[in-house]
C-alpha positions as CSV (number, residue, x, y, z in Angstrom):
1,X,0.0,0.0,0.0
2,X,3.0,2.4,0.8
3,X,4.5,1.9,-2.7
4,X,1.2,2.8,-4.3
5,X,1.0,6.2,-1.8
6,X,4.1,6.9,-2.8
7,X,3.9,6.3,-6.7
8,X,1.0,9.0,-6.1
9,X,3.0,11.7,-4.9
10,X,5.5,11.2,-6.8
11,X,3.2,11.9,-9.9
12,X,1.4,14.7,-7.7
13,X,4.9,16.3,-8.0
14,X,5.1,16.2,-11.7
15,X,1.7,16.7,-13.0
16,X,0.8,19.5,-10.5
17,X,2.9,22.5,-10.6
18,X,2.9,23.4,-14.0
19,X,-1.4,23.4,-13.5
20,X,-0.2,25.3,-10.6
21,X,1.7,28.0,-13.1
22,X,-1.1,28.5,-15.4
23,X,-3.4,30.0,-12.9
24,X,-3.0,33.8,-13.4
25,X,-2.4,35.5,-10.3
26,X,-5.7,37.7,-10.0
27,X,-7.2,34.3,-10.0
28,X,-4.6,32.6,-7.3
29,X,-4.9,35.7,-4.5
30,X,-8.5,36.6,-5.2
31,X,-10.5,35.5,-1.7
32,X,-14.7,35.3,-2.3
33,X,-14.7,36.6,1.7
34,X,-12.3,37.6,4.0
35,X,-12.9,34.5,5.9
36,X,-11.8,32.3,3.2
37,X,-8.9,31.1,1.7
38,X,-7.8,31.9,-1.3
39,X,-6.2,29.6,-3.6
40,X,-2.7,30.9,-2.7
41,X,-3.4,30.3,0.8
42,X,-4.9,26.4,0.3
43,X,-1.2,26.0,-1.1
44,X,0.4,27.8,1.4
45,X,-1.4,25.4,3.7
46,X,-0.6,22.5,2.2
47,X,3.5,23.6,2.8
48,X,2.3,23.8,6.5
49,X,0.9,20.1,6.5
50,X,4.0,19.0,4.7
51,X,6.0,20.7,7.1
52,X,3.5,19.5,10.2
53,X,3.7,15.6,8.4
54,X,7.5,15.8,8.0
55,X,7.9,16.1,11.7
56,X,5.2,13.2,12.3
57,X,7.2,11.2,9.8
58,X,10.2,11.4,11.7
59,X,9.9,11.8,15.3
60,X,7.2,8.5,15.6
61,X,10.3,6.9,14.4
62,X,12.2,7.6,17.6
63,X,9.9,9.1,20.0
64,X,7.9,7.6,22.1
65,X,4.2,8.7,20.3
66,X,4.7,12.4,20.4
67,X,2.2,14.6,20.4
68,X,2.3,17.0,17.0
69,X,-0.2,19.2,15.5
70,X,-1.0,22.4,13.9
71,X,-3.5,25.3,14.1
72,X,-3.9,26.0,10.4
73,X,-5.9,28.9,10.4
74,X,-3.4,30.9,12.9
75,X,-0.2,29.3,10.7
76,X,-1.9,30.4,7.3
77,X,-2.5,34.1,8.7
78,X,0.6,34.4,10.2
79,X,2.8,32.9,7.3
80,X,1.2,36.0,5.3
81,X,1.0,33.5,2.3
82,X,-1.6,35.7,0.8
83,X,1.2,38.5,-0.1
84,X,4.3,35.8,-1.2
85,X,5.2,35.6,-4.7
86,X,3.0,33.0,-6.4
87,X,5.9,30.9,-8.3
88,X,8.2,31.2,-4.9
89,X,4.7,28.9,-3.5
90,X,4.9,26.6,-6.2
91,X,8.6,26.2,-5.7
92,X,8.8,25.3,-2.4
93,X,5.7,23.0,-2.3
94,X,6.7,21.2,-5.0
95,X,10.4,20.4,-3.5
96,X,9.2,20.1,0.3
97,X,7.2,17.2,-1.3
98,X,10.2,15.7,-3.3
99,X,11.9,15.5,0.0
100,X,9.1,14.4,2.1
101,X,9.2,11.7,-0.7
102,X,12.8,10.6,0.1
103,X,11.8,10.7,4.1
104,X,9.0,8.1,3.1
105,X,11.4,5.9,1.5
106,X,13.8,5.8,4.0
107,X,11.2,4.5,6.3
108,X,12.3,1.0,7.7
109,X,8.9,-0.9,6.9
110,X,8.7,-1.9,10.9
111,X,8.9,1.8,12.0
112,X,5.5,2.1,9.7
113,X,3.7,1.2,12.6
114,X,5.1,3.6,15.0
115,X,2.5,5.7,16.2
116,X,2.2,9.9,16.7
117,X,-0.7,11.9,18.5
118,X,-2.2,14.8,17.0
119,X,-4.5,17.3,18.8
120,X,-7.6,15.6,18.9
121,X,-6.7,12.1,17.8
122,X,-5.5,8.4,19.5
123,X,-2.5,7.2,18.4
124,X,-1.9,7.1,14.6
125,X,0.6,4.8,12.6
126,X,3.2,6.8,10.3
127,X,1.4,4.6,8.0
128,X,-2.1,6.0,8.8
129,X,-0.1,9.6,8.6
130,X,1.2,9.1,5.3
131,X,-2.0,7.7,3.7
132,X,-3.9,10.4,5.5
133,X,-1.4,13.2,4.2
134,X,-2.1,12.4,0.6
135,X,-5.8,12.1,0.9
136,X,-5.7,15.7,2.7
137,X,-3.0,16.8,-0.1
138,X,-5.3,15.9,-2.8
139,X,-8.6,17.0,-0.9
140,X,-7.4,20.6,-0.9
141,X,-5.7,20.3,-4.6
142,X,-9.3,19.9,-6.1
143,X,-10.1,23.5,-4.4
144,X,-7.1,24.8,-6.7
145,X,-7.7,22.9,-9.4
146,X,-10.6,21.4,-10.5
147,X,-9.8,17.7,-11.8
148,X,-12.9,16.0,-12.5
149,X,-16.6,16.7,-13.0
150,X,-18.6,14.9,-10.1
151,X,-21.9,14.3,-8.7
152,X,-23.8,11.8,-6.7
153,X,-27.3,10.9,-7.1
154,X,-29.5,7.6,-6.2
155,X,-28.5,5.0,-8.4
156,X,-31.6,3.6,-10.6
157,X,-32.2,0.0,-10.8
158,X,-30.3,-0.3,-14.1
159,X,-27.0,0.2,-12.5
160,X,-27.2,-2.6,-10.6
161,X,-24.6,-4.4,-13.1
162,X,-22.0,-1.8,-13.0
163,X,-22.4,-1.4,-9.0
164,X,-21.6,-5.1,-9.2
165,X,-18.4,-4.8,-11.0
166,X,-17.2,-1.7,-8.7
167,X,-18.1,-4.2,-5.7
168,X,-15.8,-6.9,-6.8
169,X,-13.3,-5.3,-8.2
170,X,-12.8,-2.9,-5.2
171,X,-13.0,-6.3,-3.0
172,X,-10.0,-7.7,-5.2
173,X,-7.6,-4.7,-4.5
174,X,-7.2,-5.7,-1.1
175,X,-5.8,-9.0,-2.3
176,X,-8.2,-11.5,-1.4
177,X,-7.3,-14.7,-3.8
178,X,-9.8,-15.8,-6.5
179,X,-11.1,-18.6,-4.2
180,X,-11.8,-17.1,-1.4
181,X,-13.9,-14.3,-4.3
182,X,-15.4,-16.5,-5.6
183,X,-17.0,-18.1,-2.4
184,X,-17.8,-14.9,-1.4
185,X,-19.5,-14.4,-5.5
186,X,-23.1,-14.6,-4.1
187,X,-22.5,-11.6,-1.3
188,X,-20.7,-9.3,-3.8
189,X,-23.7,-8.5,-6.4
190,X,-25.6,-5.6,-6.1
191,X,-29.6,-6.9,-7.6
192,X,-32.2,-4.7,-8.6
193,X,-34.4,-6.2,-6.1
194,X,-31.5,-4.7,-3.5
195,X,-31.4,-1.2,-4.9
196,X,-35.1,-1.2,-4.5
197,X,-35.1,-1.8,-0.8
198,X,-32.4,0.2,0.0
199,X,-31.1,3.6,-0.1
200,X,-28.2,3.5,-3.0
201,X,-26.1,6.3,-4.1
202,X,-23.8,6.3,-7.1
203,X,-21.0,8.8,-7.7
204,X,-20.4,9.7,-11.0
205,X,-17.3,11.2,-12.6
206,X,-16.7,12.3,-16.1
207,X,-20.3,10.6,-16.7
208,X,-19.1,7.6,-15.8
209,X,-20.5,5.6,-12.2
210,X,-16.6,4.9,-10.2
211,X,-18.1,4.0,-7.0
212,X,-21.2,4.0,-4.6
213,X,-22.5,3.2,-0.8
214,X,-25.8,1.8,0.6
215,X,-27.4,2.2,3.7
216,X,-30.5,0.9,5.5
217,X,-32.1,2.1,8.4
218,X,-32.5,0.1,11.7
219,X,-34.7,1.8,13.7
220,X,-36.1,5.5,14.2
221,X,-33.1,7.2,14.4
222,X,-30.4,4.9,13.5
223,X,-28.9,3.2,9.8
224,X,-26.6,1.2,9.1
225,X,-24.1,1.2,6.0
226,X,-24.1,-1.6,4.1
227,X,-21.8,-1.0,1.1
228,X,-19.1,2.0,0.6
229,X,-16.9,0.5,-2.7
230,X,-14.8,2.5,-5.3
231,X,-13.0,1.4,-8.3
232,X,-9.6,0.8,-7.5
233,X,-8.2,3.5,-9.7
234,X,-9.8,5.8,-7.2
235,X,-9.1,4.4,-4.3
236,X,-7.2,6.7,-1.9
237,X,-7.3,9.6,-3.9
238,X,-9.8,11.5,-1.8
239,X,-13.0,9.9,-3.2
240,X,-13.8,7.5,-0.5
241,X,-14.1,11.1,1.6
242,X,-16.7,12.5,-0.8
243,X,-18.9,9.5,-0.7
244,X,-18.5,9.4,3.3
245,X,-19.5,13.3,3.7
246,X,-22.6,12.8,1.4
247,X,-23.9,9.9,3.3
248,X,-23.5,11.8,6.5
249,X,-25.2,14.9,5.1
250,X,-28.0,12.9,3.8
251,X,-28.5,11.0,7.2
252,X,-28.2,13.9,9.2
253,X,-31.0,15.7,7.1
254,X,-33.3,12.6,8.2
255,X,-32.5,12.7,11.7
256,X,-30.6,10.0,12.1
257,X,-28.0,9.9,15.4
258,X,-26.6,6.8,15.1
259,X,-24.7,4.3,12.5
260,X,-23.5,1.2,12.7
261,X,-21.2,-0.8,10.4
262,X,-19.3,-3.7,9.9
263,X,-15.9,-2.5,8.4
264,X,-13.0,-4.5,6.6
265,X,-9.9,-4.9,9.0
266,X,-8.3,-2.9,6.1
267,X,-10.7,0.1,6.1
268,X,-11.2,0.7,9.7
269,X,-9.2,3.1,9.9
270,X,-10.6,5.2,7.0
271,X,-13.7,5.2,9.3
272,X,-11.6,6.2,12.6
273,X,-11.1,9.3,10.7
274,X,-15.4,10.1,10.7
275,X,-15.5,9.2,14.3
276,X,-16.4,5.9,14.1
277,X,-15.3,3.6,16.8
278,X,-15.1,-0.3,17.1
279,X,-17.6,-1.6,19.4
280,X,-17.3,-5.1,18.6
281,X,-16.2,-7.8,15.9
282,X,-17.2,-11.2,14.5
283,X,-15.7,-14.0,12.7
284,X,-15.8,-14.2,9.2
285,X,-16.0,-17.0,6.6
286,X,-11.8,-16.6,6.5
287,X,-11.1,-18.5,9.6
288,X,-9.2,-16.4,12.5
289,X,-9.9,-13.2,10.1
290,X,-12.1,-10.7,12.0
291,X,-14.2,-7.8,11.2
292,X,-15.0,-5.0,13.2
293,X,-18.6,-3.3,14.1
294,X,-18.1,0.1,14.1
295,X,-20.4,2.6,15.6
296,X,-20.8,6.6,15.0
297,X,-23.3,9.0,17.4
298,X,-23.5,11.6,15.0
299,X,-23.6,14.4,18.3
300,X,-20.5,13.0,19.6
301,X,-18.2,12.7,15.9
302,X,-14.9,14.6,15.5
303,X,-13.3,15.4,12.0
304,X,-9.5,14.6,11.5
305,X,-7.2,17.3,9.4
């Protein structure tokens, strides 16, 4: 998983500053309020979680979990990012990353698991960290530059095929063999008969469906999500966060206060980062392999940065 992170950023490094060089600079420092960032600043923030990240990188690795975090609004303003010149930015994001990129590689693969606190977090692996960085980096890159056309909407009965394929082939990039897929072959297809009876929301890029998540609700007040898949393409590049802020949104507007799930061993920490929290686990059909049931109280959730 660390070799694909870092293939990312790597291309991250190469693909985005000259996007970067093409904005004009009326367009780079305007700010729609005084509140808000403007497109200078989201860069100038993202040198201050590099800089924020490097530390985490290193330190887990011979500290005992040290504490390390960042108040970005007060580093943005004081920083004064919105009166540096624009290509100085550019420069110095783009090689803070190439040598965050050599710090990542020189990570001995035990010390990934070395953990760091941040302000309102447990302890996180460098691993989490890293993974978490580039999800944040790219989160923040598609406020400066728009990459893909997107929307969600409820996914019509038709698409039950397609939702099928983004099922098992986002099951099959966590490495399960073939056998152990195809046993599983009956649980991984999405019917029209299960569309129908639950609520099922697609999100579409470029016109084309790359990933979805169901939910069903269990009482009153409380749901439970069933599916949250992505084609593997997309997978860790900041997508998995839109479906999970939709959902939220759209349960929230219903009144709902509490969610359950039953997360992949794999995934459990991507839902740490919404506030979920293990509350329990059961044996699946892969013996000695458990799964986790995760819970969220929507009054009591915490967001990560």
């Amino acid at each position: 998983m660390i070799h694909k992170v870092i293939d990312r950023l790597e291309e991250l490094i190469e693909i985005i500053p000259p996007k970067l060089t093409e904005i004009n600079e009326l367009n780079f420092s305007f700010k729609s309020s005084p509140e808000k960032w403007s497109k200078k600043e989201i860069l100038g923030h993202l040198i201050d979680s590099a800089t924020n990240n490097h530390q985490r990188f290193l330190r887990a690795q011979f500290e005992n979990s040290p504490t390390i975090w960042y108040d970005q609004n007060n580093w943005v303003e004081k920083s004064n990012y919105q009166n540096i010149d624009k290509q100085h930015l550019i420069d110095f994001w783009t090689n803070y990353n190439k040598h965050l990129v050599h710090i990542i590689k020189s990570i001995n693969v035990e010390n990934l698991k070395n953990k760091c606190k941040t302000k309102d977090r447990s302890d996180l692996t460098i691993e989490f960290l890293i993974c978490d960085y580039i999800e944040h980096l790219e989160h923040h890159l598609e406020q400066i530059i728009p990459q893909k056309k997107m929307k969600i909407q409820k996914a019509e009965l038709t698409d039950n095929e397609i939702l099928t394929q983004i099922t098992k082939k986002s099951k099959a990039y966590w490495g399960f063999s073939e056998e152990v897929l195809t046993e599983w072959e009956h649980l991984l297809i999405v019917s029209k008969k299960y569309i129908e009876e639950n609520q099922v929301y697609k999100l579409i890029v470029e016109n084309e469906p790359i990933g979805y998540y169901s939910y069903f609700t269990t009482d009153e007040k409380s749901v439970k999500l069933d599916n949250l898949f992505l084609l593997p393409q997309y997978i860790g590049k900041g997508f998995g966060k839109v479906l999970m802020e939709h959902f939220l949104n759209e349960v929230r507007n219903i009144g709902i206060n509490r969610i359950t799930l039953d997360s992949e061993p794999n995934t459990e920490k991507f839902y740490n980062k919404f506030g979920f929290f293990k509350i329990g686990q059961f044996e699946s059909s892969i013996k000695d392999r458990f799964l986790p049931i995760m819970e969220l109280k929507l009054d009591e959730e915490k967001n990560v940065s």
